[in-house]
C-alpha positions in Angstrom: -4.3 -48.8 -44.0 -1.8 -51.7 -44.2 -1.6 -54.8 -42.2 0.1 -54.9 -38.9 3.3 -57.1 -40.1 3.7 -54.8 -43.3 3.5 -51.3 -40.9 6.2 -52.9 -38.7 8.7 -53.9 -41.2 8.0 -50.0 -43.0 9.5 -49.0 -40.0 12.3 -51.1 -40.1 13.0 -50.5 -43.4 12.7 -46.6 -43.2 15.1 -46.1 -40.4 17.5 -47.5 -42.3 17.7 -45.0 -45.3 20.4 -42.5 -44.5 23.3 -40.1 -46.8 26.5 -38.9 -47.2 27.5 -36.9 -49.8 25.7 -34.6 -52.9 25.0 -36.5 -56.4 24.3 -34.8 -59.2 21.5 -35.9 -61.4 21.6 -37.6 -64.7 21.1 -35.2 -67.3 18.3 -37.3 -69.0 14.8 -36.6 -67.4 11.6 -38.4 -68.4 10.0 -34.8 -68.6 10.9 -31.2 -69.0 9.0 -28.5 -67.0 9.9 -24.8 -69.2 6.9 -22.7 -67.4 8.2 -19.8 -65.3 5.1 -19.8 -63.1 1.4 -21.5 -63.0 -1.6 -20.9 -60.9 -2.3 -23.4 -58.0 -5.5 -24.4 -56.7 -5.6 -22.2 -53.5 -5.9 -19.0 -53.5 -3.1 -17.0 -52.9 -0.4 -20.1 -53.6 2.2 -19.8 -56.5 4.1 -21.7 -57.9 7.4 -21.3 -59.2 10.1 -23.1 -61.2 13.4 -23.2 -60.4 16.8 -25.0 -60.6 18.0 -27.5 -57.8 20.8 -30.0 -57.7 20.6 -30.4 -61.8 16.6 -30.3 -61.9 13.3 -28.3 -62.6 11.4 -28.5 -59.3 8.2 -27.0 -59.2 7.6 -25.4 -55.5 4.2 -23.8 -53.6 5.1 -20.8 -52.0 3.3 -18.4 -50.2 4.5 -15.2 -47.8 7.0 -13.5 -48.8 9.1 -12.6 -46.1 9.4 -14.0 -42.3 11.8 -17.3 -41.9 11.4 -20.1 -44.5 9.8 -23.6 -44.0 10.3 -26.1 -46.4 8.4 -28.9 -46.2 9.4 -31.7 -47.8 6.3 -34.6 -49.0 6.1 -38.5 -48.7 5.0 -41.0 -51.4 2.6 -41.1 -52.7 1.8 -37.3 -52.2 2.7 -34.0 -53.6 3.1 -30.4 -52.6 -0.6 -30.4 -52.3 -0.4 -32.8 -49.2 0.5 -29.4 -47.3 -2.4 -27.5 -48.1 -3.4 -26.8 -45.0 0.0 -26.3 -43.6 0.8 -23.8 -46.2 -1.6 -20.8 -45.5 -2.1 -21.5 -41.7 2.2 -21.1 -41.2 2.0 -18.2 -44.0 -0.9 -16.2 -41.9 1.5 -17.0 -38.4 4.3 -14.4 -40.7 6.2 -17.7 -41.9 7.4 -18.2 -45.9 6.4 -21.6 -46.9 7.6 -23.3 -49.8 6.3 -27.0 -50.7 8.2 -28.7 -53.7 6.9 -31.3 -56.2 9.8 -33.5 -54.6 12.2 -35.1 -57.2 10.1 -37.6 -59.5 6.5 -36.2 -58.4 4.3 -34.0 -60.0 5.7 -31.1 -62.4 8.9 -31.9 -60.4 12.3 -33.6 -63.0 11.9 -37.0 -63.1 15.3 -38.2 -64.3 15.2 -41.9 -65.6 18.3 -43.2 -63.9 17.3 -45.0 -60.8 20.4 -43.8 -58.9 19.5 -40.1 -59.4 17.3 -41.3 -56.7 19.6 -41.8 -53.8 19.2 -40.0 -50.4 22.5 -38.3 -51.2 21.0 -36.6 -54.1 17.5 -35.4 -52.2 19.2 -34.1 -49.6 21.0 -32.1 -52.0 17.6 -31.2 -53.6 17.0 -29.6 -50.2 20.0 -27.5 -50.2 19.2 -26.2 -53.6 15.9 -25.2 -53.0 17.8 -22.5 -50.1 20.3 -21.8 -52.4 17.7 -20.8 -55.2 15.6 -18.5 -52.8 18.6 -17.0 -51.4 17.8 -18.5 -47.7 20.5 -18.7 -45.6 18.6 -21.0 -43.3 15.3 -23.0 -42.9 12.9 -25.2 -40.8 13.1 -28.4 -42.4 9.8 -30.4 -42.3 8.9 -33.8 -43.7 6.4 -36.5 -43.9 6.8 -40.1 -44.7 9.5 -40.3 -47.1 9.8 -36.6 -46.8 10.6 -36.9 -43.0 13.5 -39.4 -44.3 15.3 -36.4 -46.4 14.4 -33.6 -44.4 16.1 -35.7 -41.3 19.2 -36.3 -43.2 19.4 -32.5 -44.8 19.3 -31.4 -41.5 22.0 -33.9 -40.1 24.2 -33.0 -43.1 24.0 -29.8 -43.1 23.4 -28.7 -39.6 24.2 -25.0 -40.4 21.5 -24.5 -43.4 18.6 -25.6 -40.8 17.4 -23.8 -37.6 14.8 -26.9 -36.4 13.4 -29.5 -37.7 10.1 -31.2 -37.8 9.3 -34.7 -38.9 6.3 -36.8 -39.3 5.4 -40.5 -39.0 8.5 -41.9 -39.6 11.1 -42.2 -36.0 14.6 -41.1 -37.0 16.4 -43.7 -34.7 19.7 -43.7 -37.0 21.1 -46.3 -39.3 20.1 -50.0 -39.5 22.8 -52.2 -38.7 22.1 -54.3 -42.2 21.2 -53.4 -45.8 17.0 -53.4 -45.9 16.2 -55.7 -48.5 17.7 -58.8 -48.3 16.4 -58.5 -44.4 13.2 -58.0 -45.9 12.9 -60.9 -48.7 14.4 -63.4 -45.6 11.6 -62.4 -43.7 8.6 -62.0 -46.6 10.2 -65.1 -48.5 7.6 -65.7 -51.3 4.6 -63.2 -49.6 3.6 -59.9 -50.8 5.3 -56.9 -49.5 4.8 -53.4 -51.0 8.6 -52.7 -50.7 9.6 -55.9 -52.4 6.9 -55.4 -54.9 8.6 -51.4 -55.7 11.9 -53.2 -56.1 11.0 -55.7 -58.7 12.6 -55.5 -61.9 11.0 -54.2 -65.6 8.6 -51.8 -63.8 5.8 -54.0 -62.9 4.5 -51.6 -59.6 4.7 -48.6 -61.8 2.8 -50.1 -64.5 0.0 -51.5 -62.2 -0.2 -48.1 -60.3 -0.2 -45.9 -63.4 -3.1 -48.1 -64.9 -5.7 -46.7 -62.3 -3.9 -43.9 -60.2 -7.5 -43.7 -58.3 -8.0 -46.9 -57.6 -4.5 -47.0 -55.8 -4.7 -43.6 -54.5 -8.4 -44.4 -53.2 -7.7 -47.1 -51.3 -4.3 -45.4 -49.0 -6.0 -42.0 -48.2 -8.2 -43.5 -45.5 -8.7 -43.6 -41.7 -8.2 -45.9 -39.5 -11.6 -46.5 -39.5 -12.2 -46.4 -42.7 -14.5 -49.1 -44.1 -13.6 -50.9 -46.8 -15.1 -53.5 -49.2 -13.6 -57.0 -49.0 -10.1 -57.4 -51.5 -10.0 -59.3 -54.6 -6.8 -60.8 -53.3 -6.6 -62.3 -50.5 -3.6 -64.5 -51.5 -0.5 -63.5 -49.5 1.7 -65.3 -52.2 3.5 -62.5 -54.4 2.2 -64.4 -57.4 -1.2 -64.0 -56.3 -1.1 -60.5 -57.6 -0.4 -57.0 -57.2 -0.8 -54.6 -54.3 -4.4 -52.6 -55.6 -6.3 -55.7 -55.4 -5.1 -56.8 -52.3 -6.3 -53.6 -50.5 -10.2 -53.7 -49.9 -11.7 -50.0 -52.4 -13.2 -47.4 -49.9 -17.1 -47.5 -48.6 -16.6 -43.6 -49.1 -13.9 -40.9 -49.1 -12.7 -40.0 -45.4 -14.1 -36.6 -44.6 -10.7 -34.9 -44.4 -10.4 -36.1 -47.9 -12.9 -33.8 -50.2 -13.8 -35.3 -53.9 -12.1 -32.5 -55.2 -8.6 -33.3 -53.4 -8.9 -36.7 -54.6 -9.1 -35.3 -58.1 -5.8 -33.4 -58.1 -4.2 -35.5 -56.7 -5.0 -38.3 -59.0 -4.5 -35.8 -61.7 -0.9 -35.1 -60.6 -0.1 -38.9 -60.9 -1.8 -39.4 -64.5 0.7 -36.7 -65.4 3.6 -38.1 -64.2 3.0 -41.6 -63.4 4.3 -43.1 -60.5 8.0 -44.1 -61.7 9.9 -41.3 -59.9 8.5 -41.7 -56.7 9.3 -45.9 -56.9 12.9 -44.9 -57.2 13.4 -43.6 -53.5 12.3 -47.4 -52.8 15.2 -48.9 -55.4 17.7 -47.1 -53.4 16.9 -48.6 -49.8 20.4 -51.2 -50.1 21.9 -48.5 -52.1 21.0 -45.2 -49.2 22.3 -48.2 -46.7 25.3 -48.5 -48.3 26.6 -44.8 -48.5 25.9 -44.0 -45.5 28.3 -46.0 -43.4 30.2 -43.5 -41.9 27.0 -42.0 -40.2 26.6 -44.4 -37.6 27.0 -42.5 -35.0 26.1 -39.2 -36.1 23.7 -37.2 -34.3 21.1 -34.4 -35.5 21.8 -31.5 -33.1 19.0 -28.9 -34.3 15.6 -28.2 -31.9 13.3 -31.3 -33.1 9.6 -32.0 -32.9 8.3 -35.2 -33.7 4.9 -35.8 -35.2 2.7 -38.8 -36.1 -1.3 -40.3 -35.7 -1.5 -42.6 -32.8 -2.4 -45.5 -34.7 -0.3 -44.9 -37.8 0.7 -48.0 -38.5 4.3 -46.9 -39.1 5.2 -46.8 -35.5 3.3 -49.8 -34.7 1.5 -48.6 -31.6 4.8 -47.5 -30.1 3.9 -44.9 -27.2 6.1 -41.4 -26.4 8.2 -43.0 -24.7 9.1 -45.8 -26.8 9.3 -43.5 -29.4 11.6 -41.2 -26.9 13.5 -44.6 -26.3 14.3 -45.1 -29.7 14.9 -41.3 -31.0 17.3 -40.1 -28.0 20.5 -41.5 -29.0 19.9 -40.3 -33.0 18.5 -36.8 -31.7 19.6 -35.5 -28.5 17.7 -32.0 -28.7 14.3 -33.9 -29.3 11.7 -31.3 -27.9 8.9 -33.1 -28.2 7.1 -36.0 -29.3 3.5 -35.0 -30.4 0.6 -38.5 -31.0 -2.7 -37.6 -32.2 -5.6 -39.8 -30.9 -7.7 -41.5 -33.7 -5.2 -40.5 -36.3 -3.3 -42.7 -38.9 -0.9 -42.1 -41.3 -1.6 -38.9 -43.3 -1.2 -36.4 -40.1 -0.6 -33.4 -41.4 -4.5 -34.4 -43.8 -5.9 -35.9 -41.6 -5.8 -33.8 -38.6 -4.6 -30.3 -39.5 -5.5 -28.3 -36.7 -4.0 -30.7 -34.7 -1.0 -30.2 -36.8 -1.1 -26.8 -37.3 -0.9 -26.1 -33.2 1.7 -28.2 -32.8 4.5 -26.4 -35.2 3.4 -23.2 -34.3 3.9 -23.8 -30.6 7.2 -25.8 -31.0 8.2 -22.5 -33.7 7.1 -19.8 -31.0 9.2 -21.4 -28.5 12.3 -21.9 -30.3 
């Protein structure tokens, strides 16, 4: 999906986001969701509104008793990203809830940037039990999602009985803030990150022009074909990041038209602001975080990710073992799905599927 450099320094970059403490939100919100509940697009999903850590969230639920999963998306996703997830872990006598994270979808966005911080989505997390009256949950998360269900669960050890993260390693936190590590090394090239954290909004603005065409061009395969990009520059001033990533040849066939559609719908709703901010935190997550160091998440874990997802850089198990063991002592396991990039939990659901329910049945 990305090139090679860009994957490696994600990784970097990600395992340095960590949190300490529970921020409320700013009270001004760049929409306001008022509907009780609304009809999603699978049958036998609701959804529901309710009140988290000074927000509206939206969440997908479905069964209503058995122990809760909350699964927690990346960017840029939505609820719907666990669509497969949902009823599968619902029919296995699970209740599954997937928010609209903070920014996304019919989710709160609120406009200050440091209503963003990992702090404050953790303490989304903790809402969402509090609201349903769970006393405890499997935590699972994907991409940005596996960032703040990793740090919920090492927070708050007692609110989660396991955990489950995908596609991003928790290894701990970095031993220097993120960006200025990254604009050393990226100097006057393109880089998706530095792009997010440019001032006056210009990634938002070029993202919420075309939500298709940027939407189109991440939700592929490996092998994926693409069409040549317009920019082939590596300069930042050469351009933004949709022309520098080649449009599809066609969809990926775990991608219908019809998921594409939604999804794209979600984004022209809300635009693409909210989910931008998690990025704008990266120095400030860093800097709160200083007296984890050396803490340790002590709940059953299962790790999760496509064999060539570019985020862990065509680490094997044990690299990824190597790097995990220290930051999570009860890893269980460390699941890599041949052929498989990025989007796991899309791409190969069955796959997926099999691999939560056998950690879950064993626990």
């Amino acid at each position: 999906m990305l090139g090679q450099t860009t994957l490696v320094a994600l990784l970097v970059v990600l395992t340095n986001c960590c949190m300490v403490l529970i921020v409320q939100a700013d009270n001004q919100f760049s929409k306001k969701q008022t509907v009780a509940v609304e009809n999603a697009p699978i049958d036998d999903v609701t959804f529901r509104y309710i009140k988290t850590n000074g927000i509206t969230m939206r969440i997908a639920e479905m069964g209503d008793t058995g122990p809760l999963i909350l699964m927690a998306h990346g960017w840029p996703e939505s609820w719907y990203s666990w669509r497969h997830q949902i009823r599968f872990l619902a029919a296995a006598g699970y209740r599954v809830v997937a928010p609209d994270m903070r920014g996304y979808g019919k989710t709160d966005a609120p406009l200050d940037v440091n209503s963003y911080d990992i702090t404050t989505l953790a303490g989304d997390m903790i809402g969402v039990l509090d609201a349903l009256g769970e006393e405890q949950a499997t935590m699972v998360g994907h991409d940005w999602g596996a960032i703040v269900a990793a740090y919920s669960t090492l927070l708050y050890p007692e609110r989660f009985s396991s955990l489950i993260i995908m596609s991003v390693p928790h290894q701990g936190r970095g031993a220097s803030p993120p960006i200025p590590a990254l604009k050393a090394r990226f100097r006057n090239d393109f880089f998706y990150m530095l792009y997010h954290n440019e001032a006056g909004g210009i990634a938002e603005a070029e993202y919420d022009r075309d939500p298709r065409a940027l939407l189109s061009r991440l939700y592929l395969s490996p092998d994926s074909l693409r069409q040549e990009p317009t920019v082939t520059n590596p300069l930042r001033s050469a351009g933004g990041w949709i022309p520098r990533l080649g449009a599809a040849v066609n969809l990926p066939d775990w991608l219908q038209q019809r998921d594409l559609d939604y999804l794209v719908a979600q984004y022209q709703a809300s635009g693409f602001r909210g989910g931008l901010n998690y990025y704008r935190n990266l120095d400030r997550n860093w800097e709160i975080t200083a007296t984890l160091v050396d803490a340790k998440i002590e709940v059953p874990t299962l790790f999760i990710a496509g064999e060539k997802d570019g985020v862990i850089a065509g680490a094997t198990k044990d690299m990824l073992r190597a790097s995990m063991k220290t930051a999570i002592p009860n890893l269980h396991d460390i699941i890599l799905v041949p052929g498989v990039g990025h989007w796991i939990q899309q791409e190969a659901p069955d796959e997926t599927n099999q691999a939560m329910i056998k950690f879950l049945e064993a626990l």
